[in-house]
PyMOL Python script that loads the backbone (N, CA, C, O; Angstrom):
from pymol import cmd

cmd.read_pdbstr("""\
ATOM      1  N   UNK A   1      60.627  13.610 -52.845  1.00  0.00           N
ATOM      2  CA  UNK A   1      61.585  14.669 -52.543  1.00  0.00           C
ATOM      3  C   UNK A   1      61.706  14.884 -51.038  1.00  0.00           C
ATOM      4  O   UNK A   1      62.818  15.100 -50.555  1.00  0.00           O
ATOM      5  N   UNK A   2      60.773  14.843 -50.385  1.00  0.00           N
ATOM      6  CA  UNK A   2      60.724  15.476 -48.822  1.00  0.00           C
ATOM      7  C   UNK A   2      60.555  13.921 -48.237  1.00  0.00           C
ATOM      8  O   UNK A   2      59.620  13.718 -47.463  1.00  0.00           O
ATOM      9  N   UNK A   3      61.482  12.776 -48.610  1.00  0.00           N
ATOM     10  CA  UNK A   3      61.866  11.547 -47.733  1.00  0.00           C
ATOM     11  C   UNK A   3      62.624  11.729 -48.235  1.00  0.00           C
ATOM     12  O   UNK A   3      63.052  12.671 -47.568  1.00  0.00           O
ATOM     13  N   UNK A   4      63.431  11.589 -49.146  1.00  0.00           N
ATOM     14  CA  UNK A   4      65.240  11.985 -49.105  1.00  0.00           C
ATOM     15  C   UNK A   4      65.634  13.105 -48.645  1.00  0.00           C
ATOM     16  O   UNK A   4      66.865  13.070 -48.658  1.00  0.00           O
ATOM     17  N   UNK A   5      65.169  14.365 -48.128  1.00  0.00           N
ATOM     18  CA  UNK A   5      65.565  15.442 -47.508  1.00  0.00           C
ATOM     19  C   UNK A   5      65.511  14.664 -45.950  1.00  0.00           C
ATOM     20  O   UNK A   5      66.350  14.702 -45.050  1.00  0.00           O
ATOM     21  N   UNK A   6      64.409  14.072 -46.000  1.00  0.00           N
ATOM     22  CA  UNK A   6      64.333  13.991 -44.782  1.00  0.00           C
ATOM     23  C   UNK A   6      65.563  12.642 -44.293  1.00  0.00           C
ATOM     24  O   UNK A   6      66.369  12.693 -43.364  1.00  0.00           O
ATOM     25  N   UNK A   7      65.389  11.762 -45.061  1.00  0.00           N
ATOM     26  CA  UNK A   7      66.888  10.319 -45.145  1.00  0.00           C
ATOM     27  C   UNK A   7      67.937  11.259 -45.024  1.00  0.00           C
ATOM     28  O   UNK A   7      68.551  11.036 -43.980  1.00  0.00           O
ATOM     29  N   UNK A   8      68.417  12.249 -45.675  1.00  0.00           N
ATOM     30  CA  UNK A   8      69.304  13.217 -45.869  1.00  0.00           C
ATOM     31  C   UNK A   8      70.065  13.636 -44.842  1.00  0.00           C
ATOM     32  O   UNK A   8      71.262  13.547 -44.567  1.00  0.00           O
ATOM     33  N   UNK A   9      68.815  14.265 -44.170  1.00  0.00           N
ATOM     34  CA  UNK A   9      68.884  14.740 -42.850  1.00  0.00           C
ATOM     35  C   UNK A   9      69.261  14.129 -41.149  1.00  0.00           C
ATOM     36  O   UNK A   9      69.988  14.616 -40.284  1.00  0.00           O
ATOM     37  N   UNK A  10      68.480  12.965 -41.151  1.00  0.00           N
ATOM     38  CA  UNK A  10      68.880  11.532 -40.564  1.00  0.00           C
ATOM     39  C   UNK A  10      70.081  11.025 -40.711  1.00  0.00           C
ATOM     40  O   UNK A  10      70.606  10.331 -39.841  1.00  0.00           O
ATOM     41  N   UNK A  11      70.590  11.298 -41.736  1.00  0.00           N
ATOM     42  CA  UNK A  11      72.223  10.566 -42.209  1.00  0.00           C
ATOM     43  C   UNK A  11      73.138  11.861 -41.527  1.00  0.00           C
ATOM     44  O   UNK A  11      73.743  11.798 -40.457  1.00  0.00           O
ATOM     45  N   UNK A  12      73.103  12.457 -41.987  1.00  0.00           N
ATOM     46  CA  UNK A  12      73.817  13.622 -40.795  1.00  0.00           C
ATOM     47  C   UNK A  12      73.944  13.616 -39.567  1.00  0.00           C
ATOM     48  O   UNK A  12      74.974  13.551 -38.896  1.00  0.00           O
ATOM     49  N   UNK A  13      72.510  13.709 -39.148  1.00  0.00           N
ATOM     50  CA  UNK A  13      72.642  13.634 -37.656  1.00  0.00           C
ATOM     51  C   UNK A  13      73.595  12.519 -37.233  1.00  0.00           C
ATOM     52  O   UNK A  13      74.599  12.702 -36.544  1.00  0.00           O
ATOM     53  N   UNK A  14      73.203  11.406 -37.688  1.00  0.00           N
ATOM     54  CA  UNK A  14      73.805  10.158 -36.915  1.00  0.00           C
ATOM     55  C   UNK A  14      75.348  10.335 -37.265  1.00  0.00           C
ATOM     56  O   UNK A  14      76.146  10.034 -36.377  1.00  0.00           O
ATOM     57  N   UNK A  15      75.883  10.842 -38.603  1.00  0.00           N
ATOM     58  CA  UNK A  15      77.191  10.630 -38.443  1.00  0.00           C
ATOM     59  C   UNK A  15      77.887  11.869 -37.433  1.00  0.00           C
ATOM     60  O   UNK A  15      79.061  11.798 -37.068  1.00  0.00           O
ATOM     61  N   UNK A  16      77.320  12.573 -37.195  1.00  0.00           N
ATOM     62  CA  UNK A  16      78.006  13.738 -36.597  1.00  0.00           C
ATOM     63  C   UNK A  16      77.581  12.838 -35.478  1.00  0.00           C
ATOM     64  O   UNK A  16      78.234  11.832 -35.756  1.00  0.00           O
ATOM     65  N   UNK A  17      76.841  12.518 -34.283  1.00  0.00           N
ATOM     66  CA  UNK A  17      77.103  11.516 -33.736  1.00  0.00           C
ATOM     67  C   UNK A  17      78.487  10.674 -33.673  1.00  0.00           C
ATOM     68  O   UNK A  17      79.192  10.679 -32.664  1.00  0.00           O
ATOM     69  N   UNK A  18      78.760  10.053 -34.680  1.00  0.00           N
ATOM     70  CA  UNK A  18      80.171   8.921 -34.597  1.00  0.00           C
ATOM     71  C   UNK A  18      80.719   9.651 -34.513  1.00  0.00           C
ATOM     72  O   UNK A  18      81.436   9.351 -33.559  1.00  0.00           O
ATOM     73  N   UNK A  19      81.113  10.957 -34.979  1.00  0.00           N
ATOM     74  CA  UNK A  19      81.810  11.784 -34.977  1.00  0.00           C
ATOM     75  C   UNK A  19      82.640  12.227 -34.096  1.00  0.00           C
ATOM     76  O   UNK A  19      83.860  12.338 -34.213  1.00  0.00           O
ATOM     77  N   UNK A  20      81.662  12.607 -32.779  1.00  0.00           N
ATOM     78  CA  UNK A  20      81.344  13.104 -31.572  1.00  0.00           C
ATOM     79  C   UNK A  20      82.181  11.613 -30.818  1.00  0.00           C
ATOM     80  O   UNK A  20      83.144  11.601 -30.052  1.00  0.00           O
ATOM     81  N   UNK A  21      81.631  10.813 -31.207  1.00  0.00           N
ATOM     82  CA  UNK A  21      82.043   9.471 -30.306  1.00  0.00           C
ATOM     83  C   UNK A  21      83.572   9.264 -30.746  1.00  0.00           C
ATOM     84  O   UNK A  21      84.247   8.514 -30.041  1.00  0.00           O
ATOM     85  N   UNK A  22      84.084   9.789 -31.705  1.00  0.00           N
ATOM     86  CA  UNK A  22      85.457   9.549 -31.826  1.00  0.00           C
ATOM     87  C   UNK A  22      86.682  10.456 -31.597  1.00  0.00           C
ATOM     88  O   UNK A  22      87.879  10.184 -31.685  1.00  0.00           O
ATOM     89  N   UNK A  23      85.978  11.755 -31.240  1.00  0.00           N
ATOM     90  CA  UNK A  23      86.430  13.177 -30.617  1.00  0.00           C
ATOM     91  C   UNK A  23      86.593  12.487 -29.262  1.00  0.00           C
ATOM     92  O   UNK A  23      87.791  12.556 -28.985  1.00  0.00           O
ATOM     93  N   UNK A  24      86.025  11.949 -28.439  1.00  0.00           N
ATOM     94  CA  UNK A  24      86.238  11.780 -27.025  1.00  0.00           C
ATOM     95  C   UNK A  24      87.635  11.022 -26.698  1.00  0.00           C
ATOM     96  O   UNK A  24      88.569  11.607 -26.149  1.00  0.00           O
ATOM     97  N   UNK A  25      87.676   9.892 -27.023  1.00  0.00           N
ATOM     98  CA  UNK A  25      89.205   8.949 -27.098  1.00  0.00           C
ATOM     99  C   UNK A  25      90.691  10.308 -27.039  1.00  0.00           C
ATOM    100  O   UNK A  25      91.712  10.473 -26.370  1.00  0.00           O
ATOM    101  N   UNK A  26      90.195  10.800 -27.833  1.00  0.00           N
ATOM    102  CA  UNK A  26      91.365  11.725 -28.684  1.00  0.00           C
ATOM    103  C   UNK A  26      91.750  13.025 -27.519  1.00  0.00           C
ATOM    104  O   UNK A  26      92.863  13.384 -27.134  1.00  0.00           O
ATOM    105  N   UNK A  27      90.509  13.505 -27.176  1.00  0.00           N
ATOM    106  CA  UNK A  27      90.827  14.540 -26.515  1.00  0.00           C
ATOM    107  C   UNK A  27      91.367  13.532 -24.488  1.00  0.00           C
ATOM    108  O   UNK A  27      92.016  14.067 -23.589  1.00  0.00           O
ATOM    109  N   UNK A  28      90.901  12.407 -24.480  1.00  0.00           N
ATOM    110  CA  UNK A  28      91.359  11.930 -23.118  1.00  0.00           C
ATOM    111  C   UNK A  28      92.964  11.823 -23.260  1.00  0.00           C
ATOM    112  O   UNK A  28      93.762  12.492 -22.604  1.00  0.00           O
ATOM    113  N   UNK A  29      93.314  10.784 -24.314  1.00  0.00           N
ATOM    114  CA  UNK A  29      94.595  11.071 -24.445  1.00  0.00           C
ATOM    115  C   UNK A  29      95.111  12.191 -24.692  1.00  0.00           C
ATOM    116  O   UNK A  29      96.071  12.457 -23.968  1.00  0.00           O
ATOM    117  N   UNK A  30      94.822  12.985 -25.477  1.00  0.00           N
ATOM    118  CA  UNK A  30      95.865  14.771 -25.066  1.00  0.00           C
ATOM    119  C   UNK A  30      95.936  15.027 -23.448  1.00  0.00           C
ATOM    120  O   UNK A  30      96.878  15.425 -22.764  1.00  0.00           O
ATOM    121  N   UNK A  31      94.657  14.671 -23.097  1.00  0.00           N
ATOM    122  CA  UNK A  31      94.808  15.129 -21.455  1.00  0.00           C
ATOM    123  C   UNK A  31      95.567  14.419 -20.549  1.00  0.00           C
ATOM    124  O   UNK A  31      96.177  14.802 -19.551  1.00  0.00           O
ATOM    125  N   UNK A  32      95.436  13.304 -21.056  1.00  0.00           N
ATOM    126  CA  UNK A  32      96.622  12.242 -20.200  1.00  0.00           C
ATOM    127  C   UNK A  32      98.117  12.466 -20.624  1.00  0.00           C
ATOM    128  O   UNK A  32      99.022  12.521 -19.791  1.00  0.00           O
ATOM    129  N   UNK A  33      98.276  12.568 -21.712  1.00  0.00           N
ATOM    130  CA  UNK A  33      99.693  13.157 -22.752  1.00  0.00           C
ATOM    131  C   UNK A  33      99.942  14.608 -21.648  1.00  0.00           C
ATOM    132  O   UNK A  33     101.065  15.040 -21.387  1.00  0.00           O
ATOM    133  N   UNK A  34      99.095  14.998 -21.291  1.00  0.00           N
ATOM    134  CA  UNK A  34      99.527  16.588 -20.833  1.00  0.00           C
ATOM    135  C   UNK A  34      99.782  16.674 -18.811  1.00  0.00           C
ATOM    136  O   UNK A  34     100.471  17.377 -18.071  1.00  0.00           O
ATOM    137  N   UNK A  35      98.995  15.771 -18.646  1.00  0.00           N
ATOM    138  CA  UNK A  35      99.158  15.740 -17.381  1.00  0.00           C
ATOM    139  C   UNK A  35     100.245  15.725 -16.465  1.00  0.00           C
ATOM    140  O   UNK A  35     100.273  16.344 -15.401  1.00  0.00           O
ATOM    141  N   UNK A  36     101.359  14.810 -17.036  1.00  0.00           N
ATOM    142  CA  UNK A  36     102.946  15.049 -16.412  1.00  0.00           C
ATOM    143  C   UNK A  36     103.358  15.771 -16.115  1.00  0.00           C
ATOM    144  O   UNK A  36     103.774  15.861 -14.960  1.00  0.00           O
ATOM    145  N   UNK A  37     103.473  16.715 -17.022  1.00  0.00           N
ATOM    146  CA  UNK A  37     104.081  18.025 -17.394  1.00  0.00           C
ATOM    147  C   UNK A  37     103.553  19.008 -16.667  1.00  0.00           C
ATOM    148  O   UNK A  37     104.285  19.830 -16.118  1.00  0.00           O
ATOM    149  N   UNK A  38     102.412  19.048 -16.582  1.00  0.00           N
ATOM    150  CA  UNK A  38     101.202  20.213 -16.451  1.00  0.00           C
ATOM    151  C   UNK A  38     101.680  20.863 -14.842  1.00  0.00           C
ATOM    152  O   UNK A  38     101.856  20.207 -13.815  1.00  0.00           O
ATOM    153  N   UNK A  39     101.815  22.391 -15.036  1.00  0.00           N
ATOM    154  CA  UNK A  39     101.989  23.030 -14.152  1.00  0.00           C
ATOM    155  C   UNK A  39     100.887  23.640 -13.622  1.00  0.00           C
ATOM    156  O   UNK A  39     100.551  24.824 -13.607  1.00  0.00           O
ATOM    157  N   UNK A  40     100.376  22.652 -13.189  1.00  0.00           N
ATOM    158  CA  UNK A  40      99.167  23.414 -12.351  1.00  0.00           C
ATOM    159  C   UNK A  40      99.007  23.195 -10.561  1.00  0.00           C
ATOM    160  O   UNK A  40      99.733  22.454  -9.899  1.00  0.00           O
ATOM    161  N   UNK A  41      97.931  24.000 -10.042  1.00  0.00           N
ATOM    162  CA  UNK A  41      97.911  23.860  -8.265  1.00  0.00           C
ATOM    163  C   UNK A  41      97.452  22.283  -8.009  1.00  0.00           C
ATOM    164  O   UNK A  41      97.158  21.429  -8.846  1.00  0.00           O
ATOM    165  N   UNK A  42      97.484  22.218  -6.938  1.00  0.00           N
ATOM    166  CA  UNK A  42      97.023  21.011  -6.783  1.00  0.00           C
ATOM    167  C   UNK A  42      95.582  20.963  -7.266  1.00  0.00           C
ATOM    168  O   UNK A  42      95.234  20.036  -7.998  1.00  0.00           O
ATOM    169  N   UNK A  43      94.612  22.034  -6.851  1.00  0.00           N
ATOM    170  CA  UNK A  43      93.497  22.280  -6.911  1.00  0.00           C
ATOM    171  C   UNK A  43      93.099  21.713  -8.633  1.00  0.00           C
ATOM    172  O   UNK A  43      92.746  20.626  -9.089  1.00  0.00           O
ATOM    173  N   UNK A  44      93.261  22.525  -8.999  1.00  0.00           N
ATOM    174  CA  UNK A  44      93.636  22.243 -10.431  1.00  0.00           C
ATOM    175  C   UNK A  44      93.905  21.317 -11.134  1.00  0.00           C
ATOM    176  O   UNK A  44      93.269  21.111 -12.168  1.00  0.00           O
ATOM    177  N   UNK A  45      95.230  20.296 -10.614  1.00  0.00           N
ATOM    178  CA  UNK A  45      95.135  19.034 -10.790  1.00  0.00           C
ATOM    179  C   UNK A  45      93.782  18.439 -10.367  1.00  0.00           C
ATOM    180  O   UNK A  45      93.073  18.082 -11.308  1.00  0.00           O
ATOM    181  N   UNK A  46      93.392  18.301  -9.387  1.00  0.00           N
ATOM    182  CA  UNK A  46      92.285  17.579  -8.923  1.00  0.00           C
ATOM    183  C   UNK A  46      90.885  18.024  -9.913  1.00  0.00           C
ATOM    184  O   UNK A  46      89.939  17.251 -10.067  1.00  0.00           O
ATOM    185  N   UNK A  47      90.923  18.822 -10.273  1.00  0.00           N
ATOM    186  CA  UNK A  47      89.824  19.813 -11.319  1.00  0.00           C
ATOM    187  C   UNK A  47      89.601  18.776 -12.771  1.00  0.00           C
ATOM    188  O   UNK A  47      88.647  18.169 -13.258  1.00  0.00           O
ATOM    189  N   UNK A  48      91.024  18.964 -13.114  1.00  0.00           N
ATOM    190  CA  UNK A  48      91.392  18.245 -14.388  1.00  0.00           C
ATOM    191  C   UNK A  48      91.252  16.983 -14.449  1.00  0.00           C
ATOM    192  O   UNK A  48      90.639  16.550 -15.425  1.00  0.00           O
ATOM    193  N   UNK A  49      91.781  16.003 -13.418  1.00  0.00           N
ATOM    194  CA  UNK A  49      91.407  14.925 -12.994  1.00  0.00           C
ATOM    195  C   UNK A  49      89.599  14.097 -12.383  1.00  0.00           C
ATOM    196  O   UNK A  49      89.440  12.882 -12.261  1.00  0.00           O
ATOM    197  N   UNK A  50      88.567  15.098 -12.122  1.00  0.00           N
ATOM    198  CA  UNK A  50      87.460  15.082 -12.035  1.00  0.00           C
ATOM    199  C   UNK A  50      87.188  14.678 -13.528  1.00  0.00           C
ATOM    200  O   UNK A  50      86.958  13.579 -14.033  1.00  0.00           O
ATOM    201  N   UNK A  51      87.311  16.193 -14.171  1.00  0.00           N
ATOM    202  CA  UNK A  51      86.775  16.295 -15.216  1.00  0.00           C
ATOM    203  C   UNK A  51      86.888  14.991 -16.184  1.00  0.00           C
ATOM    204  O   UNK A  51      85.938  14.368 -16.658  1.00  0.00           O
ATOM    205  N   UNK A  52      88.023  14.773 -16.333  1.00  0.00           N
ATOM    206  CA  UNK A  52      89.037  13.790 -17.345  1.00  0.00           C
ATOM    207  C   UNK A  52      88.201  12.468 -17.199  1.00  0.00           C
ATOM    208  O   UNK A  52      87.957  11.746 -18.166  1.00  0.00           O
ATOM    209  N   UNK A  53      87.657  12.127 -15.544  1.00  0.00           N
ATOM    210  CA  UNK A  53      87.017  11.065 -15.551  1.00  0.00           C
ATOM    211  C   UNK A  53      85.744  11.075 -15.797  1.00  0.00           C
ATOM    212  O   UNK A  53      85.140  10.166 -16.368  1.00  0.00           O
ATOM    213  N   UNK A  54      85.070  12.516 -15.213  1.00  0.00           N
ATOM    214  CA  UNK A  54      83.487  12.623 -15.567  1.00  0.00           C
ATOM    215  C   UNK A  54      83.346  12.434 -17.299  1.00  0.00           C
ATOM    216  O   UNK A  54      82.340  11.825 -17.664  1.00  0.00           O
ATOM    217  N   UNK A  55      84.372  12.959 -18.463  1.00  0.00           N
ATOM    218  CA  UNK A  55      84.529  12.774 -19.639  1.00  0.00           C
ATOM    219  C   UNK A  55      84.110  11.710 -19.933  1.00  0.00           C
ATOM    220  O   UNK A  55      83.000  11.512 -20.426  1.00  0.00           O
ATOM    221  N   UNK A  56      85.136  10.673 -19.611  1.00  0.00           N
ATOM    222  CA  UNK A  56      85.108   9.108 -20.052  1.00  0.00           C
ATOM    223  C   UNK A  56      84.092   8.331 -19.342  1.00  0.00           C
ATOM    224  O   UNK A  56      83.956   7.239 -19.895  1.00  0.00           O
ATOM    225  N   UNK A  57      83.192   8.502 -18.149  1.00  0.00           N
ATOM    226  CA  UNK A  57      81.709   8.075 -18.003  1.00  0.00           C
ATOM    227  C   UNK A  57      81.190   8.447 -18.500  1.00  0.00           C
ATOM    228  O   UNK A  57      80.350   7.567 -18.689  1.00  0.00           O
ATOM    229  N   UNK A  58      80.751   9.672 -19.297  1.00  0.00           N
ATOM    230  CA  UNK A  58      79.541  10.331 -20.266  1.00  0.00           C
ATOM    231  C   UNK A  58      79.642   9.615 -21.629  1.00  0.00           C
ATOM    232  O   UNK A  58      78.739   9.104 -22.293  1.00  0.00           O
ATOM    233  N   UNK A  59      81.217   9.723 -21.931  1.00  0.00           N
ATOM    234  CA  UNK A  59      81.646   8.740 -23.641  1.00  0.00           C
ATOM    235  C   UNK A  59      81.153   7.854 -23.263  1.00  0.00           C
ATOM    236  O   UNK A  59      80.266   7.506 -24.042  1.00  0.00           O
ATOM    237  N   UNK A  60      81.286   6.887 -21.953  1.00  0.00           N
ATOM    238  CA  UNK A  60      80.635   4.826 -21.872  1.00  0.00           C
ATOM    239  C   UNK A  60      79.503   5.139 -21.707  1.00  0.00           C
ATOM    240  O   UNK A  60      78.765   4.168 -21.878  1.00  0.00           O
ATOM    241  N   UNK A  61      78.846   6.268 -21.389  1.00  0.00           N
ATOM    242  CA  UNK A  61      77.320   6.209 -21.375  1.00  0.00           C
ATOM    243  C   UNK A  61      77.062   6.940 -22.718  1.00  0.00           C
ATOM    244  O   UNK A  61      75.847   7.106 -22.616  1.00  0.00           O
ATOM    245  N   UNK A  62      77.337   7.374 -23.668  1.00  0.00           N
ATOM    246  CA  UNK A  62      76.945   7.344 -25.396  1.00  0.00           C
ATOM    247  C   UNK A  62      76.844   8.809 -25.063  1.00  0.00           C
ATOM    248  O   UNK A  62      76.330   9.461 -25.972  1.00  0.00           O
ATOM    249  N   UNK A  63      77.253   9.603 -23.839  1.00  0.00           N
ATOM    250  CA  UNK A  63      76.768  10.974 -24.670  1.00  0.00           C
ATOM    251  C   UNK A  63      77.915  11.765 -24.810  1.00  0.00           C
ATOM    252  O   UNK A  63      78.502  12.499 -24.014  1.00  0.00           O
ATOM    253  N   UNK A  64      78.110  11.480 -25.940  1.00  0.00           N
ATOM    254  CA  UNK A  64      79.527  12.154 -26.897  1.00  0.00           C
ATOM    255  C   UNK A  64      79.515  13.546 -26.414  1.00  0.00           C
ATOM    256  O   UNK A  64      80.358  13.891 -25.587  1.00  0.00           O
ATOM    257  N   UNK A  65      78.389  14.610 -26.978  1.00  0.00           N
ATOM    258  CA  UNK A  65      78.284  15.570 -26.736  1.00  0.00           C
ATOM    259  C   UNK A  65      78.672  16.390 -25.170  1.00  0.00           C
ATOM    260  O   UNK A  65      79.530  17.256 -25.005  1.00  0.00           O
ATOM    261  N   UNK A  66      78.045  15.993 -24.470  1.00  0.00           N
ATOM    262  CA  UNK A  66      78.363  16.187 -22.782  1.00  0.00           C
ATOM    263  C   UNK A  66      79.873  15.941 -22.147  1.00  0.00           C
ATOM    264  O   UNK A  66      80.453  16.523 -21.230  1.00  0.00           O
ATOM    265  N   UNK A  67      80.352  14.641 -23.161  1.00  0.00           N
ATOM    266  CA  UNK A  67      81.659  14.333 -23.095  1.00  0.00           C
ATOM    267  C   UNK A  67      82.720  15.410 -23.730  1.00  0.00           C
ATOM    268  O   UNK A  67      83.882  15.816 -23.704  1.00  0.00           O
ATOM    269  N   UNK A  68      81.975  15.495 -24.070  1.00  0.00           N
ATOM    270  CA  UNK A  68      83.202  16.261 -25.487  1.00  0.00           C
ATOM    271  C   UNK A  68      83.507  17.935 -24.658  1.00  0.00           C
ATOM    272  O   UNK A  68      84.563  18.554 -24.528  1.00  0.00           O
ATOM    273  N   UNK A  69      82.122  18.272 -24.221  1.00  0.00           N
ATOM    274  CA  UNK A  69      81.656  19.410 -23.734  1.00  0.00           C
ATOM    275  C   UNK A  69      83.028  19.399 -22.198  1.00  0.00           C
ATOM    276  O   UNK A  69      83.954  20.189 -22.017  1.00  0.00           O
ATOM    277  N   UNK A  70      82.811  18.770 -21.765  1.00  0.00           N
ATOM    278  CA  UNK A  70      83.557  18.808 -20.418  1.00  0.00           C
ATOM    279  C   UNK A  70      84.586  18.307 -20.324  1.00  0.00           C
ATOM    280  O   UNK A  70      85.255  18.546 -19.318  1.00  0.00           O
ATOM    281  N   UNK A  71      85.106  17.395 -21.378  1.00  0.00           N
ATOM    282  CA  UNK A  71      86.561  17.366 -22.310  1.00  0.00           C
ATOM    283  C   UNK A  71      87.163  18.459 -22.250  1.00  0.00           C
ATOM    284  O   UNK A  71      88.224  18.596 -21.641  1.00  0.00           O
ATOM    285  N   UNK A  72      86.655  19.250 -22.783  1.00  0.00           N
ATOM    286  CA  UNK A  72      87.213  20.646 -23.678  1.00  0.00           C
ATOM    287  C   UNK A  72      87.596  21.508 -22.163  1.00  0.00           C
ATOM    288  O   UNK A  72      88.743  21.956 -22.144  1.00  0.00           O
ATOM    289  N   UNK A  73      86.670  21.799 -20.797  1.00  0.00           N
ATOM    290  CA  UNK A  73      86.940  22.317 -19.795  1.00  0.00           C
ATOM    291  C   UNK A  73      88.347  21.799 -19.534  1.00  0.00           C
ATOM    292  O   UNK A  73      89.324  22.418 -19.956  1.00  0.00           O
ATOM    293  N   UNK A  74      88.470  20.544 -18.764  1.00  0.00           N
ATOM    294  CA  UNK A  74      90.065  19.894 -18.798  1.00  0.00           C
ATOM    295  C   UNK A  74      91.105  20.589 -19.828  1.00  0.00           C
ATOM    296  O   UNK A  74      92.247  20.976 -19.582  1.00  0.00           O
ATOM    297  N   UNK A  75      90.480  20.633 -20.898  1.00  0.00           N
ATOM    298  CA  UNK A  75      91.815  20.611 -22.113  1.00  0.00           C
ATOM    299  C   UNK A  75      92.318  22.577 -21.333  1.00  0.00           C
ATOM    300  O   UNK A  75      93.308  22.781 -20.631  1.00  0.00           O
ATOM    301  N   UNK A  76      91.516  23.426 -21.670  1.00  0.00           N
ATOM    302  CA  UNK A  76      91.338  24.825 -20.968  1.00  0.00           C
ATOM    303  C   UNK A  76      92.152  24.803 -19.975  1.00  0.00           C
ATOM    304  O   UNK A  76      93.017  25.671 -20.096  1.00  0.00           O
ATOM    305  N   UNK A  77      92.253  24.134 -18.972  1.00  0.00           N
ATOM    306  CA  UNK A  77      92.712  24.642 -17.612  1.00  0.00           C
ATOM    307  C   UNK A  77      94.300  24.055 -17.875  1.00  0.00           C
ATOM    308  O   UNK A  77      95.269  24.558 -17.307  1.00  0.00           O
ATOM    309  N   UNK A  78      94.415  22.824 -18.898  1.00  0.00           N
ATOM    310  CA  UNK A  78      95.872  22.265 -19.265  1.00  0.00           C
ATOM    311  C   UNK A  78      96.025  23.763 -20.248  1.00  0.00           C
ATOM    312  O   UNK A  78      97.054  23.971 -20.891  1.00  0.00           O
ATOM    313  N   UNK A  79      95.597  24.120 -20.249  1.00  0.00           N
ATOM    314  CA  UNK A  79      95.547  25.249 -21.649  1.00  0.00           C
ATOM    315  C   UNK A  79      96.322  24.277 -23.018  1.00  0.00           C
ATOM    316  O   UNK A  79      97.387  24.564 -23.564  1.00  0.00           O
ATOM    317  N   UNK A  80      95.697  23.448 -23.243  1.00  0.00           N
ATOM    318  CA  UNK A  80      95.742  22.933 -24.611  1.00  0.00           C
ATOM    319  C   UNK A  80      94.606  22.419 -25.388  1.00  0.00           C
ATOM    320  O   UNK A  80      94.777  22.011 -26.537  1.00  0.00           O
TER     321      UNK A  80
END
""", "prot")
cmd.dss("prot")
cmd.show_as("cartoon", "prot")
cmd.util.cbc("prot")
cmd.orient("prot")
């Protein structure tokens, strides 16, 4: 019982993992999709543009989470 809770448990983690790794792609393109348009300062641009890239080095270095995390800042300041 308490090795299939525990297999159980292991299987979760890791898919929320892929999970995470397939959230990143998705949210770069909204940000690139939004960028044209985007009425923001220059400052701002340059903000979004940091971020957008610090994103996609954290995704090639596997950490979805951190990615995803500072994804989401970018998406905020596009306010989408």
């Amino acid at each position: 019982m308490k090795l299939s809770s525990i297999l159980v448990a292991a299987g979760l983690v890791l898919a929320s993992g892929s999970a995470l790794a397939f959230h990143c792609p998705k949210d770069m393109k909204a940000i690139d999709a939004a960028l044209p348009n985007a009425k923001l300062s220059s400052a701002q641009m340059t903000e979004v543009k940091n971020l957008r890239a610090e994103g996609e080095r954290l995704h090639k270095a596997k950490k979805h989470q951190e990615s995803v995390d500072t994804l989401a800042k970018a998406k905020k300041i596009l306010g989408i």
